[in-house]
N, C-alpha and C positions, 0 to 999 in steps of 0.2 A: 504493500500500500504506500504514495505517496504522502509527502509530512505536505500538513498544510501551507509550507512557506513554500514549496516546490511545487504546490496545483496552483499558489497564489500568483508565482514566477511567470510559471507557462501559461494562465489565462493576460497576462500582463503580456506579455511577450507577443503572445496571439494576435492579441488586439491589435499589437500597435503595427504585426505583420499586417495583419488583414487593410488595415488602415492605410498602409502605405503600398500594396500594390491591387487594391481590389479592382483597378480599373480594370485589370487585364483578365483574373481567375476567370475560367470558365464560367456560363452559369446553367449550363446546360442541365436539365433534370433526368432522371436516370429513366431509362424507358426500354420496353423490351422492344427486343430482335425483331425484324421479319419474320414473316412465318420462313419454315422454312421449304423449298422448292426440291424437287417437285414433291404434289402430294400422293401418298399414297392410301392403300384401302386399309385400315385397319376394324375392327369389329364394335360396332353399336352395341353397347351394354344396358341396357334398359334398368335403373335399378342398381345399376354394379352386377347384374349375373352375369356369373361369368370374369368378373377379375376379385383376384387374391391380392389382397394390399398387406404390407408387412411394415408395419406401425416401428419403427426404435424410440420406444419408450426414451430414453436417456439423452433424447435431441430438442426434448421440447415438454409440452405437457399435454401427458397423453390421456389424464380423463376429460378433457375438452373436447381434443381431437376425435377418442374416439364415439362419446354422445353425437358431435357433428357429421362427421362419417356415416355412420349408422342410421341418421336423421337425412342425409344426402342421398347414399346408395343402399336400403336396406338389404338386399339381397347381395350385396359385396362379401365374399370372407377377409374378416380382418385377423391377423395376425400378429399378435403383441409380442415384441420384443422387448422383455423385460431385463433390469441391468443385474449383469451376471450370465446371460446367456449369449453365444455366440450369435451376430448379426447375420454374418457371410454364411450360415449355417441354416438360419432361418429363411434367407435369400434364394437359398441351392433348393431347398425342400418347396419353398413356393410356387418358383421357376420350372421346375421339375411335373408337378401339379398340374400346371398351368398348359405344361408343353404335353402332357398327356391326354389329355382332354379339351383344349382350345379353352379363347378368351384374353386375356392380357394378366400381364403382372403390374400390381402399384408399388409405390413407396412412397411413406411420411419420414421424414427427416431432413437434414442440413444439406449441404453441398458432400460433405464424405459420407455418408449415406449413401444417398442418389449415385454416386461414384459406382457404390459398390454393385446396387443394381444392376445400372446400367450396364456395366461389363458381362454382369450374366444376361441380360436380356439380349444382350448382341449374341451371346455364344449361343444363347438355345433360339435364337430369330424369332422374339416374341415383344411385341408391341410394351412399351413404358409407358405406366401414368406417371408421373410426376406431381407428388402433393406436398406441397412448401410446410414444413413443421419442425424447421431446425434453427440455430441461434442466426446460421447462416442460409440463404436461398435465392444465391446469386444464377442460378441457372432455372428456376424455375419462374424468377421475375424474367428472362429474357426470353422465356419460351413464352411470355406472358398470361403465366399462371400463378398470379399472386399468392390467391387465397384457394381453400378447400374447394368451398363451390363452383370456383373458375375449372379446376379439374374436372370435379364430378361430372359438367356439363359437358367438356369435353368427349369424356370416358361416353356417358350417353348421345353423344350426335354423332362418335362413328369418326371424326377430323382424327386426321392423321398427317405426318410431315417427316422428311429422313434430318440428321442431322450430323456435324462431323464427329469425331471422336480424336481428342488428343494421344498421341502414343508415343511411350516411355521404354524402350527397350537398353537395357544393361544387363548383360553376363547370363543371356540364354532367356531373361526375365521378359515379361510384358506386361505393364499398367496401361492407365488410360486417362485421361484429365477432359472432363468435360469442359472446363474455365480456363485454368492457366497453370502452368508450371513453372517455378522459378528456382535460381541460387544465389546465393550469394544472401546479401544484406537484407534483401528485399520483404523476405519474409517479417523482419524485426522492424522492420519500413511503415508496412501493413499493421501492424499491432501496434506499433507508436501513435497509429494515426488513430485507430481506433481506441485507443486510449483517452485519445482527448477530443473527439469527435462530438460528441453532444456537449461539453461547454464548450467550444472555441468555433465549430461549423469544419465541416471535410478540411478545405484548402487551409484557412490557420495549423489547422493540428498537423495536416500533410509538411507542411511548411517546417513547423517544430521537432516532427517525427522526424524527418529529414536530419535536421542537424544535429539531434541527438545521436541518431543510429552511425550517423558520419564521426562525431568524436568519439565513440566509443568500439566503434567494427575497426574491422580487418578488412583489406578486399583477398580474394581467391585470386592462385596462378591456376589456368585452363589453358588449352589448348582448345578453337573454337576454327573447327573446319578444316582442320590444320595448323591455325595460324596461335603462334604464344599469343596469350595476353594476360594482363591482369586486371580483374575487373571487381568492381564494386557490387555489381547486380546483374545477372542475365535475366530477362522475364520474360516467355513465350505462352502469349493466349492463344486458345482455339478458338481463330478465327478472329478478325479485324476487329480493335477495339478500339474506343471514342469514351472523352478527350485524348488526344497529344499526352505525354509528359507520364507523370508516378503518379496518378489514380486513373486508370483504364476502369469504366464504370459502365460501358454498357457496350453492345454487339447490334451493326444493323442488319448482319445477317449470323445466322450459325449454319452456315455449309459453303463457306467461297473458297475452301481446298487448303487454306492460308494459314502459316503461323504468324502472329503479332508479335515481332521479335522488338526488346527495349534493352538497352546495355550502355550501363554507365562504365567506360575505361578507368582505373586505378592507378595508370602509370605516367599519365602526364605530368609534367612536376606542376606541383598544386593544384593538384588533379580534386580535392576537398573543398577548396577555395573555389573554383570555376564553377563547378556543379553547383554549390548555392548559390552564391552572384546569378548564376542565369536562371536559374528556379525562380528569382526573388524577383528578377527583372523581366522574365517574361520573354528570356530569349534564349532558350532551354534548346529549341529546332536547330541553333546556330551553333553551339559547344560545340566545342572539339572533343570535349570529354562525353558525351551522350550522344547514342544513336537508334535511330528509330526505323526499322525496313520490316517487310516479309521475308518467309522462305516457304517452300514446302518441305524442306529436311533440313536436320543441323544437327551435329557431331561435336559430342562436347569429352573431351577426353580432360581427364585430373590430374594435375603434377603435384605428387607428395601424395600426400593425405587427403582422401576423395571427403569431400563436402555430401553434408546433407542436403536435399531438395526438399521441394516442398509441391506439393498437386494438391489441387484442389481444398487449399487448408491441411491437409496429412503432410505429415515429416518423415523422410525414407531416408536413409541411406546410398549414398551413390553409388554406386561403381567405377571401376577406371576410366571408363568410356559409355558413353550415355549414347542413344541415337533418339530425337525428338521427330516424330514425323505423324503424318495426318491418316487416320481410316477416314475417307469423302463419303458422308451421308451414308455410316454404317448403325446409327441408332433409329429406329422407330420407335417416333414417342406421340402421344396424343396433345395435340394443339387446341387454342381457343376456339367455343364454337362458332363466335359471332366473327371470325377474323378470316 
């Protein structure tokens, strides 16, 4: 917990950030994706018959959830995952279920939830609800499914849409990143900002988070495509994200093939010094020290001691050599009805 003279510091600090450059901050409001293209047929559930939803208890609060649910689709099987039982476990048996007898699989929980699903619905080729009930539901706002009954409605009109799938492969491995994957600082970036997010607004706290995680990190030696470098941050969303700069907050599509690659270099001399100066001033695009392109693959190999990542909010372990690359519109998941 912070000491009161240090929340007192950082709302001071804040202010006087926001103050003096808010001509420029973004003010764009966070908005979901396109649907995504093309559509295809997935199954009308009248009711929920016919999909198995698998509730993670431990993501939210699930006697809300599941009164609403059962008030939404009463003929849905819901499936509680209580804390202490395996999730991925819960996951497999549903999926399983589901692929034996037709219908769809749901899920209530966060962004690593939803992850986990996802991956199984891709391997047994079975349609995703996606129901927002975790601290995080950054992908389920961009498929513009806010709340419960924006699914449910879904789930019954039968909309369907494919989507990309981010992929992680290291030392024989493969995960998957619905959002974004990152290394380096980035993660500690993230949490600094949300740290201070509700008193100080996104960009203040971005602002402060920034220069905290800057005096106190390290940047990582990688090798990126081949090439050495030493970097501060690599961050790769699935799929083009908006604004520019260090809070990417929304997607106007989820299927353009594309990684959103962001990477702040380490080795410039005053390479800590550049990066705020241009953050501050709003000319972040021009640094020599930050860079902002696509790819559709990228090879991220480790000098020394491999760094942790981070997907979709989870913290993994790297391997020597990482390959980041895109599955194009291998999720089927259930879209807005009215969209």
């Amino acid at each position: 917990m912070h000491s009161p003279t240090r929340v007192l510091a950082d709302i001071a600090l804040g202010a006087g950030i926001a103050a003096a450059t808010c001509h420029w901050w973004p003010r764009h409001q966070d908005e979901p994706a396109d649907s995504a293209r093309p559509k295809v047929p997935v199954p009308a559930l009248p009711s929920g018959d016919g999909l198995v939803v698998v509730v993670n208890t431990d993501a939210g609060s699930e006697a809300v959830t599941e009164v609403e649910l059962r008030a939404l689709l009463p003929r849905a099987d819901l499936r509680l995952c209580e804390a202490g039982e395996d999730l991925h476990t819960a996951l497999r048996e549903a999926a399983a279920y589901v692929w034996a007898r037709g219908g769809a699989l749901g899920v209530v929980g966060g962004d690593g939830t939803v992850n986990a699903a996802a991956a199984l619905a891709v391997e047994s080729h079975l349609p995703l609800a996606v129901f927002p009930g975790g601290t995080l539901n950054h992908f389920a706002t961009d498929l513009g499914l806010p709340t419960l009954k924006d699914t449910a409605e879904a789930v019954e009109s039968g909309r369907g849409g494919t989507v990309d799938l981010g992929r992680v492969t290291g030392d024989g491995d493969c995960t998957y990143f619905l959002n974004t994957f990152s290394i380096g600082v980035y993660p500690e970036l993230v949490r600094a900002r949300e740290a201070r997010e509700t008193s100080l607004g996104k960009w203040p706290a971005l602002a402060l988070g920034l220069l905290r995680v800057l005096a106190d990190g390290t940047p990582i030696d990688v090798a990126v495509d081949g090439q050495p470098r030493r970097l501060w941050l690599l961050f790769a969303g699935n799929s083009r994200y908006d604004p520019p700069g260090f809070a990417p907050s929304y997607r106007p599509s989820l299927d353009d093939g594309l990684l959103d690659l962001r990477i702040v270099d380490g080795k410039h001399p005053f390479a800590r010094t550049r990066l705020v100066v241009a953050f501050l001033t709003g000319t972040l695009a021009r640094s020599r020290v930050y860079q902002e392109t696509t790819a559709v693959r990228l090879r991220i190999d480790c000098v020394g001691k491999a760094s942790d990542y981070t997907r979709d909010g989870e913290v993994g372990p790297a391997s020597d050599t990482l390959i980041i690359d895109k599955r194009p519109r291998a999720l089927t998941v259930y879209l807005p009805a009215g969209r």
